[in-house]
C-alpha positions in Angstrom: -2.7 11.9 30.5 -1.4 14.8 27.9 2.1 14.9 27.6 4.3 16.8 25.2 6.3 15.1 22.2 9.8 15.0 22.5 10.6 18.5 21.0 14.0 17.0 19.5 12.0 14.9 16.8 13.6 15.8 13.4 10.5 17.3 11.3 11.6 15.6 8.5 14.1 13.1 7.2 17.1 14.4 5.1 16.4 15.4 1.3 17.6 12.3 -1.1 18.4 14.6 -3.5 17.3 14.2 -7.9 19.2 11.2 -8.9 18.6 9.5 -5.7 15.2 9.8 -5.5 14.8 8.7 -9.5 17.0 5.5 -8.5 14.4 5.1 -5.7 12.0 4.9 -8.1 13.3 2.9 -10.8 12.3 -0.6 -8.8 8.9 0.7 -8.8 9.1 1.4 -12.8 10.8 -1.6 -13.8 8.4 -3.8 -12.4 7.3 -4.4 -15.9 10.6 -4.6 -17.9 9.0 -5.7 -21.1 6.3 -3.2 -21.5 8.9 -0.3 -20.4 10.9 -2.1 -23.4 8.2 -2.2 -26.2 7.1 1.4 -24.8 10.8 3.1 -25.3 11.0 1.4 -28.8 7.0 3.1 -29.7 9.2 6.6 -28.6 12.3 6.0 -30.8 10.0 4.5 -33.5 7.9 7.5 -33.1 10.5 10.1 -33.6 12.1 8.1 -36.6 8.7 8.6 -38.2 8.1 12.3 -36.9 12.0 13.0 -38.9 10.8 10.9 -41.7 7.8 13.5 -42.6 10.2 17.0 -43.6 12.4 14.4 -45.5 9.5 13.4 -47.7 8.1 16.7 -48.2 11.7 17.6 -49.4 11.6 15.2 -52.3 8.0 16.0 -52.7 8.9 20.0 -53.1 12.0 19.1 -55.2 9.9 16.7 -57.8 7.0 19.3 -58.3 9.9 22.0 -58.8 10.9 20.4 -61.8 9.5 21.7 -65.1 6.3 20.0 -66.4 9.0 18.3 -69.3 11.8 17.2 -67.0 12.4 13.3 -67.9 13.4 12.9 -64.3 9.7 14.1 -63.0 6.9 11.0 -63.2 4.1 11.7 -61.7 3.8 8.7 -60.3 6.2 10.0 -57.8 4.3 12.7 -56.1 1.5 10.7 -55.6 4.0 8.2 -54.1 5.6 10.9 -51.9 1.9 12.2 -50.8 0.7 8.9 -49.8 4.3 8.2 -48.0 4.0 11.6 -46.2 0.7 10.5 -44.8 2.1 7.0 -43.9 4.4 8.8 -41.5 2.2 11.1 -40.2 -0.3 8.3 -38.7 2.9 6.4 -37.9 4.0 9.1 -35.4 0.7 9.4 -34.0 0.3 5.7 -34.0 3.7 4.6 -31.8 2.8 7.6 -29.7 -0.6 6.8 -29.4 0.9 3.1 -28.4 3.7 4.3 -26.0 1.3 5.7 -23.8 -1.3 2.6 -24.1 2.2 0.5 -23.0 3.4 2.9 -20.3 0.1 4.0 -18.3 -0.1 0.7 -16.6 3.6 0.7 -15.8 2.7 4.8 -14.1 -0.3 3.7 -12.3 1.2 0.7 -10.6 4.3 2.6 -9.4 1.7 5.4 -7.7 -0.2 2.7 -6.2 2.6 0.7 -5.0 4.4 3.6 -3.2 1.3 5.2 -2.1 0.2 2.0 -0.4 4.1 1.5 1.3 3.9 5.1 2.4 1.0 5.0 4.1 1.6 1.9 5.3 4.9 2.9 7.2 3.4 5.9 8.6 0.9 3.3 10.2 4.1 1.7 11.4 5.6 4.4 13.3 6.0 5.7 16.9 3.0 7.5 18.9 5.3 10.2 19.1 5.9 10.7 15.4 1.8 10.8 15.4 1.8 13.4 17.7 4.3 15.6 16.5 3.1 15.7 12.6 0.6 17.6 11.5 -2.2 16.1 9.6 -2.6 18.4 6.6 1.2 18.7 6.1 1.4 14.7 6.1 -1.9 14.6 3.3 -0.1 17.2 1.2 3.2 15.5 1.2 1.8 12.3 0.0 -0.8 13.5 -2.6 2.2 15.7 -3.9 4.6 12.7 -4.2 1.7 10.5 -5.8 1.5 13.2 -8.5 5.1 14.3 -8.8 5.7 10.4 -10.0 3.3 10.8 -12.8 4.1 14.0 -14.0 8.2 12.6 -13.5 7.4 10.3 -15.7 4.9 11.5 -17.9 7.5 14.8 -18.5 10.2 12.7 -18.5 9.3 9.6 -20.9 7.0 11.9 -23.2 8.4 15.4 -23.4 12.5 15.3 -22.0 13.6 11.8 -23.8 11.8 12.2 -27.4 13.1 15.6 -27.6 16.5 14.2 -27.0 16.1 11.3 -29.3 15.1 13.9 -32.0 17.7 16.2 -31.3 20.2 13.6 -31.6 18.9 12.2 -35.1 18.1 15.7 -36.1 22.2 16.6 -35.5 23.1 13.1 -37.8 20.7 13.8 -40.4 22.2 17.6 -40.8 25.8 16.5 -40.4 25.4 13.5 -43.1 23.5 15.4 -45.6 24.9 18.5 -45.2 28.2 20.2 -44.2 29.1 20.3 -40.6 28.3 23.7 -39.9 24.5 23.1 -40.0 25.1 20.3 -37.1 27.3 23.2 -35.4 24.7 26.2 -35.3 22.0 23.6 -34.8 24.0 22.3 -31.7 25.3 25.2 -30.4 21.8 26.7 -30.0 20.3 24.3 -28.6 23.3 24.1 -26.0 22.8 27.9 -25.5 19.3 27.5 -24.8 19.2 24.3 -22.4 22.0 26.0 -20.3 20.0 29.3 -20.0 16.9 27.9 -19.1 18.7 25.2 -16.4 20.0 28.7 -14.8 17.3 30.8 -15.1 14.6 28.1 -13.9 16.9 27.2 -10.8 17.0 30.6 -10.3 13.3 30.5 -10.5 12.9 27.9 -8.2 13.0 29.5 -4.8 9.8 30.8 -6.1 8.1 27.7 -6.7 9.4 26.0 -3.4 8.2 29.5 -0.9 5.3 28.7 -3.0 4.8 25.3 -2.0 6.0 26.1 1.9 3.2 28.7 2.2 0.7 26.0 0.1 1.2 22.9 3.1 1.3 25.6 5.9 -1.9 27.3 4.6 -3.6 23.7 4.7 -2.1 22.8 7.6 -3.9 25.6 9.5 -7.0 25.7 7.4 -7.4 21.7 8.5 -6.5 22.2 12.0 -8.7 25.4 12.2 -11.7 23.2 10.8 -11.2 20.1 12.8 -11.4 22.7 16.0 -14.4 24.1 14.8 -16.2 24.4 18.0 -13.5 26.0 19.9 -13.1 28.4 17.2 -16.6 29.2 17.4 -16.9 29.0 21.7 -14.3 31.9 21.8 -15.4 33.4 18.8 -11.8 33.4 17.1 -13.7 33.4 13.5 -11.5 36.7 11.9 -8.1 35.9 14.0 -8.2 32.0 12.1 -9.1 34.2 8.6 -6.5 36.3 9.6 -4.0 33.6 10.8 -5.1 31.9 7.0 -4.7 34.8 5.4 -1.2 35.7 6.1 0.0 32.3 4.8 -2.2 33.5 1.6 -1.1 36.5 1.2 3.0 34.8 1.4 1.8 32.7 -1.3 0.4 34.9 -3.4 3.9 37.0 -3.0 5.8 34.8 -4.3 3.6 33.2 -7.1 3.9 37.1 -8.4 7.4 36.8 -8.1 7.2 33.4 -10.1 5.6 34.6 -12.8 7.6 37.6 -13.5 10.6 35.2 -13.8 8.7 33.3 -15.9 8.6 36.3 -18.2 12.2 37.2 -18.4 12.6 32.8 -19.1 10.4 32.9 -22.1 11.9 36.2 -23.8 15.7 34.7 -22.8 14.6 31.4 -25.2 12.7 33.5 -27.6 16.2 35.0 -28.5 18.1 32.6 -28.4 15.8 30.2 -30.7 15.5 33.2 -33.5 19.0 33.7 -33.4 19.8 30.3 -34.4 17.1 29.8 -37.1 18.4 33.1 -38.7 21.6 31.8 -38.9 20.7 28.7 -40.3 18.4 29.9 -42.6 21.4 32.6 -43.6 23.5 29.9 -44.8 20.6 27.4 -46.3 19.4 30.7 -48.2 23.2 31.0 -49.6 23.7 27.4 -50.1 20.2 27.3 -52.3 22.3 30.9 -53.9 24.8 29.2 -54.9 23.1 26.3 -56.3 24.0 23.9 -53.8 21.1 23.1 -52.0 17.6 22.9 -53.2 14.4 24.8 -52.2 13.1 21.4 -50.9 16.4 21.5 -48.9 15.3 24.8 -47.5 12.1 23.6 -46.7 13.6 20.6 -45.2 16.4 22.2 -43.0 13.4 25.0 -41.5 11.0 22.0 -40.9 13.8 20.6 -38.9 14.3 23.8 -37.0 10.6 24.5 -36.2 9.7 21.1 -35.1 12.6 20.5 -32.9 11.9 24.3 -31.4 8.4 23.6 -30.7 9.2 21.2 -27.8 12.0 23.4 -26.3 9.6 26.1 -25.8 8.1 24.2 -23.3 11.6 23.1 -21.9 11.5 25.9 -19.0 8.0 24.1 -17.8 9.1 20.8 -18.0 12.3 21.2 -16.2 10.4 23.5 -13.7 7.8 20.4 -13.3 9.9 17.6 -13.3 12.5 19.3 -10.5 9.3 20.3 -8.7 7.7 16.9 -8.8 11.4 15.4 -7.7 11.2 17.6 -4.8 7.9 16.7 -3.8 8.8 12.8 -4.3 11.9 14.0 -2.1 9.3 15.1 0.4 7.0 11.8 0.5 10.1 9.1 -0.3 11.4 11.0 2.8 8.2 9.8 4.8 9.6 6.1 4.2 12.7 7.3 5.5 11.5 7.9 8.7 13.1 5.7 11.3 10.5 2.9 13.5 11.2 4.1 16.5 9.5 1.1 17.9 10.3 -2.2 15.8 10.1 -6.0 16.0 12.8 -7.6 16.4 14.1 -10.0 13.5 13.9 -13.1 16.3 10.5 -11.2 17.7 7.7 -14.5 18.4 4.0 -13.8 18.2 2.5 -13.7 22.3 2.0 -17.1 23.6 -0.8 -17.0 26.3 -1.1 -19.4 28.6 -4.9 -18.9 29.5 -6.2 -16.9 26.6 -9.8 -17.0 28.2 -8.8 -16.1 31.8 -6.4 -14.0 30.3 -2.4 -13.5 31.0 -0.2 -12.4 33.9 1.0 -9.0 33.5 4.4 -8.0 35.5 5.7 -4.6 35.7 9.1 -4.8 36.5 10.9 -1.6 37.8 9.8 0.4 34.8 11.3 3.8 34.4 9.9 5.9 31.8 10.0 9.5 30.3 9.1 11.6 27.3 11.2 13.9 28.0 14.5 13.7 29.7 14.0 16.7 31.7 10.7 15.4 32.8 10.6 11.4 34.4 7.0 9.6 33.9 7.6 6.8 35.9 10.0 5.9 38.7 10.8 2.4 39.4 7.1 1.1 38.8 6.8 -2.6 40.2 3.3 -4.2 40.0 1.7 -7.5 39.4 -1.5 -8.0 37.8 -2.6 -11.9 37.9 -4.7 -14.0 35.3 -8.4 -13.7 35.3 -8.3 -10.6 38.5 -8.8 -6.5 37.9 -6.2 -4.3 38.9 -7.0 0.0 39.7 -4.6 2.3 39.1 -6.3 6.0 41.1 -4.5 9.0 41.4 -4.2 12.8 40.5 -3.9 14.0 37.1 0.0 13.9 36.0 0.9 11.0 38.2 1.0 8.4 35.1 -1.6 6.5 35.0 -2.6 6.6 31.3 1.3 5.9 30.2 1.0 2.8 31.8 -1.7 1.7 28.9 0.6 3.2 25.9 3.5 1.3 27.6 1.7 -2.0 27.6 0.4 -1.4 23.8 4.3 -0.4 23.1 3.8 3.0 21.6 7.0 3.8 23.7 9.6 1.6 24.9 11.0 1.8 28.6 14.2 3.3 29.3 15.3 1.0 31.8 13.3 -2.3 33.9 11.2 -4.4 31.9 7.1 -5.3 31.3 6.4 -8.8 30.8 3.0 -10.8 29.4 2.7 -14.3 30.9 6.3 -13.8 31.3 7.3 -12.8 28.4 9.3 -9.2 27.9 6.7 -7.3 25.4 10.2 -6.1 23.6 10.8 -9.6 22.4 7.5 -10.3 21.0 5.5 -9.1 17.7 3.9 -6.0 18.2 0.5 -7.1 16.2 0.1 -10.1 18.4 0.5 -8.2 21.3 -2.2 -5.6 20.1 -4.5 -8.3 19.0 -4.6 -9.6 22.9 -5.3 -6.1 24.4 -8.5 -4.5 24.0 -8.6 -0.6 25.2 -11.7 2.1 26.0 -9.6 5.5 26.2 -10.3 8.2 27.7 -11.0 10.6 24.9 -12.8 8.7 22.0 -12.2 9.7 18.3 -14.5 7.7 16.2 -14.0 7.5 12.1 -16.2 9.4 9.9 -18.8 6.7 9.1 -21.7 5.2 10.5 -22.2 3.9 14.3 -22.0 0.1 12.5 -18.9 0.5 11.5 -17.3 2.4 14.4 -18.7 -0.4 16.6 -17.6 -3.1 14.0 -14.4 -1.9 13.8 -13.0 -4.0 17.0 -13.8 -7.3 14.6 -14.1 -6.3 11.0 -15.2 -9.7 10.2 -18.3 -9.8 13.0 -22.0 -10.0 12.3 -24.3 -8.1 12.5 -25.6 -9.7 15.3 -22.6 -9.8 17.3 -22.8 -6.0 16.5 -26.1 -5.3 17.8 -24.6 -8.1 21.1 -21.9 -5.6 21.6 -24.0 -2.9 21.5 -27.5 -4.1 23.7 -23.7 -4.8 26.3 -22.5 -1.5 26.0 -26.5 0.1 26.7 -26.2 2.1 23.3 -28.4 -0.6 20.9 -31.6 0.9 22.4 -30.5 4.5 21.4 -29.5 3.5 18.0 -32.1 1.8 17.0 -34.0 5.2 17.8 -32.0 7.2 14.8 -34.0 6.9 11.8 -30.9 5.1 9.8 -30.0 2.9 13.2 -26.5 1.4 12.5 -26.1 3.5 9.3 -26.1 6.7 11.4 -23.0 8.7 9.8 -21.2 9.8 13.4 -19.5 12.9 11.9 -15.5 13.8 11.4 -14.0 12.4 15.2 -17.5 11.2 15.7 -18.9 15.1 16.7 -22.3 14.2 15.5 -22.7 12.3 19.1 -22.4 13.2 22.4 -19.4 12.4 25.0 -21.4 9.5 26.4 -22.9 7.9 23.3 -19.0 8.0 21.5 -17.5 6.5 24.9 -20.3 3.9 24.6 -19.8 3.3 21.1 -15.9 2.6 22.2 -17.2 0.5 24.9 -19.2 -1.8 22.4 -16.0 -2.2 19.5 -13.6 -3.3 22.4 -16.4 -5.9 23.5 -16.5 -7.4 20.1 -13.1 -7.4 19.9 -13.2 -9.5 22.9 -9.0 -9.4 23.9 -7.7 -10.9 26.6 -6.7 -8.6 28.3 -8.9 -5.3 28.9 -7.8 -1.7 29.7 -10.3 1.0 30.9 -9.1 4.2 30.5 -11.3 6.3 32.4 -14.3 4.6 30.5 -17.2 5.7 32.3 -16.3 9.4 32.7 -18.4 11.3 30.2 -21.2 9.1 31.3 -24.4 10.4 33.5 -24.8 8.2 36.8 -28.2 5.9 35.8 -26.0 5.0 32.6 -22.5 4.7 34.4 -24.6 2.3 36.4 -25.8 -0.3 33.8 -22.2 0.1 31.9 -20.3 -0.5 35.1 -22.5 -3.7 35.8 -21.3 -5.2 32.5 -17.7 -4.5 32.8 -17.8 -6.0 36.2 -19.2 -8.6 34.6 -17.2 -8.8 31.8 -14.1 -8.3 33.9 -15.1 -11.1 36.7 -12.6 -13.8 35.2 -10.5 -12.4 32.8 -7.2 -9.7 33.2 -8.1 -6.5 33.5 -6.6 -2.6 33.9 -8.7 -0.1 34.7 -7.5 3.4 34.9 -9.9 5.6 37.0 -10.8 8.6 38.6 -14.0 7.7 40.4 -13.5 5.2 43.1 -16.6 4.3 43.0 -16.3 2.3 40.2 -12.9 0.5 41.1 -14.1 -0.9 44.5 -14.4 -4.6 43.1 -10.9 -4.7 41.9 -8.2 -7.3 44.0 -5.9 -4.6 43.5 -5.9 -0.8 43.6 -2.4 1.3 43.2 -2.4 4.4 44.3 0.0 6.6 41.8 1.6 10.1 43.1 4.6 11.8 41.0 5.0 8.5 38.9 5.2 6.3 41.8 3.3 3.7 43.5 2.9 4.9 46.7 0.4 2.7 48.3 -1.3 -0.6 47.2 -4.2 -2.9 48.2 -7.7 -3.7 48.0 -10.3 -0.8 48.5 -10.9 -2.4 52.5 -7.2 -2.5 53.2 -6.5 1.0 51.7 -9.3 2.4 53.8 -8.2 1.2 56.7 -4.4 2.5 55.9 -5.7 6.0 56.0 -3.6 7.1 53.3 -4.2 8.8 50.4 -6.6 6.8 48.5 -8.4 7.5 52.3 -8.4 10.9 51.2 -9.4 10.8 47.8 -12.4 8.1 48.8 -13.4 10.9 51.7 -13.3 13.9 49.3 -15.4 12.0 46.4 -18.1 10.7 48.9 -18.4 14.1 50.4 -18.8 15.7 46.7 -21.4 13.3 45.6 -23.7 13.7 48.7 -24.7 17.8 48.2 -25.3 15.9 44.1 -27.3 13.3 45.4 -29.8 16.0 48.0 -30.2 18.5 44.9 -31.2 15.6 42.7 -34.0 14.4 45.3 -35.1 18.0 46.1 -35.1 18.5 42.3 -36.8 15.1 42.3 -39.6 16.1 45.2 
């Protein structure tokens, strides 16, 4: 049964914000304390060696400016001061070089480990979170947030905190060597420059996040578009998806257009105000050197400074730009754990205890009411029985509820009021895995993984062998078609399994709920997309199969349902009559109706089959 999700849904969790999504993540990073230790002493150790290279080229200069009969120059000493200057040049690379040995593990693990949590808790929530999302949006979100934490971190740890460290031992260095004022300009610019490109890039940022909007709305329909392939193609809606594509496009490429203008006026803004401050510093190094208080290896020294601390800021707009982009789209995925379980185990939740796990369990449905909507009631005081080891039908028109009946007993919904019970105990008060592992389910529309017919099959036991496989299988009358393909069980079936045909997927569901071999078995319309000779053989081995053990079956052909000790007839979300297929005959009700109507369909079928036949 289709059915609308409930419309009120939140589409996604409130926004953390920065500094709670970097606390979120800190756990994940500090998982190994000592390497994040040894790898922020490789930065500081770093940038102590990157400050120590103008220092020595300022003594170098200095020495050779001496004249060639200076007492004070040896030449010992520029040899010294050459050999020292390479020293610290390989030490930079070397700690930087080491940081990033140290720190990748410390990256990788937190990507993994929140990666793994994410998608597990999507796993983990409602049906009707499932059916509300949309596939590509979900993908985007996640592989967004996976790289947002490396490129956090990677900005962070090897662009935003060296720069820091460097600006800080650039501004003691100037102030302790020098007079203040070279600490003030250096400062003050620097101040100047971070707090125009904080403004400007926030400005900017509308940009980038219309930008990512139209990116996950683009994919969203390009994915959904492509997963619908054949209805695109049977009513020839080719141009009006292009079109549909292109609009999100064509929003995108609007405001990436718009970003990089602003880039523009960002870049010119910091241009500014960098040479500003190196002409003013220079200005008074030039004068200081004048007036015979500075040396020209203190000039050199003091525009070494400048250069190598302005180098990184130029890149400051990007990396602020990055790492508020990659906060917001670990906002976006971190906001994916923070959707709510609508269904959850209770912290006292038991795993199912069955009484007759072979014959299978006694299932009680006890004055269920139900609804997706409020507006809209599914069920209406719904009070049925089904005992161990017997097959209960549930018939009736399209709408009536037949199919929630199966979703309530996995618990993909809870009731709203009344109660549904397994060997008498209330499915709300026991573990949901245990209560899965015990139900075994052949839906009515099959969707089968994009891999081969072996593992679709295998996939009710993971752990089975290949001969139970090829059991299941011969039981669900596909083995002889497999072993037909040229690749047999390693036949790839195609995205949702399109590669096969409405029958052979059904059959293929058939076969993986066999080898799962639950104890209690729901047929959701299982034999519908089958043709009669093969409906045939398939509904002798469910008979079989459901002879002594508990079974549901949802149906539409009453044919197939005549064997079961129970049949409820469902109208408007009510049971309106109930009893075996003799009994409801004889009531003259509706399933008389339906049986009358079906019988009379299938005889004009069965004469045009034996003329054709003749």
């Amino acid at each position: 049964m289709r059915h609308l999700a409930n419309s009120n849904l939140p589409a996604r969790s409130k926004n953390l914000g920065d500094w709670a999504t970097i606390k979120t993540l800190l756990p994940y990073v500090l998982k190994y304390p000592w390497r994040v230790g040894f790898a922020l002493s490789c930065l500081v150790l770093a940038k102590v060696s990157n400050l120590g290279i103008p220092i020595v080229l300022k003594y170098l200069i200095d020495d050779l400016a001496l004249s060639a009969d200076d007492p004070k120059r040896l030449l010992i000493v520029p040899i010294a001061l050459i050999f020292g200057y390479g020293a610290l040049r390989l030490a930079s690379s070397l700690f930087t070089e080491l940081r990033e040995f140290l720190f990748s593990k410390v990256t990788q693990h937190a990507v993994r480990k929140i990666a793994i949590e994410v998608f597990e808790h999507l796993h983990s929530l409602s049906l009707r979170f499932h059916l509300a999302r949309q596939t590509g949006g979900v993908s985007r979100d996640i592989d967004r947030g996976s790289r947002g934490i490396q490129s956090l971190i990677s900005y962070s740890l090897y662009s935003i905190v060296p720069t820091i460290i460097e600006f800080s031992l650039v501004l003691i260095y100037l102030g302790w060597n020098y007079d203040w004022m070279y600490a003030a300009i250096t400062f003050t610019a620097l101040v100047c420059y971070i707090i125009y490109t904080v403004k400007v890039t926030e400005w900017r940022t509308q940009y980038r996040r219309k930008m990512n909007e139209m990116d996950t709305s683009a994919n969203q329909k390009a994915i959904d578009s492509l997963l619908n392939f054949e209805t695109v193609k049977y009513f020839g809606n080719e141009k009006f998806e292009a079109s549909r594509y292109d609009t999100f496009l064509a929003s995108y490429q609007e405001a990436a257009i718009q970003s990089q203008r602003s880039l523009a006026v960002l870049n010119i803004g910091q241009q500014i105000i960098i040479v500003i401050g190196l002409i003013a510093i220079l200005w008074r190094a030039i004068l200081g050197v004048e007036a015979g208080l500075l040396t020209l290896g203190d000039l050199v020294l003091i525009n070494t400074l400048m250069i190598q601390l302005y180098i990184p800021l130029n890149f400051l707009g990007v990396i602020y730009r990055e790492i508020k982009q990659a906060l917001l789209d670990m906002d976006n995925m971190f906001s994916l754990l923070g959707k709510d379980r609508e269904i959850q185990d209770k912290p006292s939740a038991q795993a199912l205890q069955l009484v007759e796990p072979k014959l299978g369990p006694k299932v009680v449905f006890d004055q269920v009411n139900f609804f997706y909507d409020p507006n809209r009631p599914i069920l209406k005081n719904v009070q049925f029985e089904i005992l161990p080891g017997t097959t209960t039908a549930v018939v009736g028109r399209s709408g009536s509820g037949k199919s929630t009946l199966a979703r309530l007993l996995f618990r993909f919904y809870d009731v709203q009021s009344g109660s549904i019970l397994i060997d008498d105990q209330p499915i709300k008060e026991i573990q949901q895995a245990s209560l899965r592992k015990a139900i075994g389910i052949v839906p009515q529309d099959t969707v089968l993984f994009n891999d081969s017919i072996g593992y679709n099959i295998a996939y009710g036991n993971p752990t089975a062998s290949q001969l139970e496989i090829t059991q299941a299988a011969k039981a669900a009358q596909i083995d002889e078609f497999i072993m037909s393909l040229p690749d047999g069980y390693q036949t790839a079936v195609g995205e949702r399994g399109l590669k096969l045909s409405g029958g052979e997927k059904q059959r293929v569901a058939i076969a993986r709920t066999l080898l799962k071999d639950p104890a209690l078995l729901i047929f959701d319309e299982a034999t519908s997309a089958l043709d009669s000779k093969t409906e045939k053989a398939i509904q002798a081995e469910i008979n079989k199969l459901t002879s002594n053990r508990t079974a549901l079956i949802i149906a539409h052909r009453l044919s197939t349902i005549v064997h079961a000790e129970q049949i409820l007839v469902m109208s408007a979300g009510e049971i309106v009559e109930r009893g075996t297929h003799e009994q409801l005959i004889a009531l003259q009700g509706q399933y008389a109706q339906m049986w009358s109507m079906q019988q009379q369909e299938s005889e004009p079928l069965l004469a045009e089959v034996t003329s054709t036949g003749a």
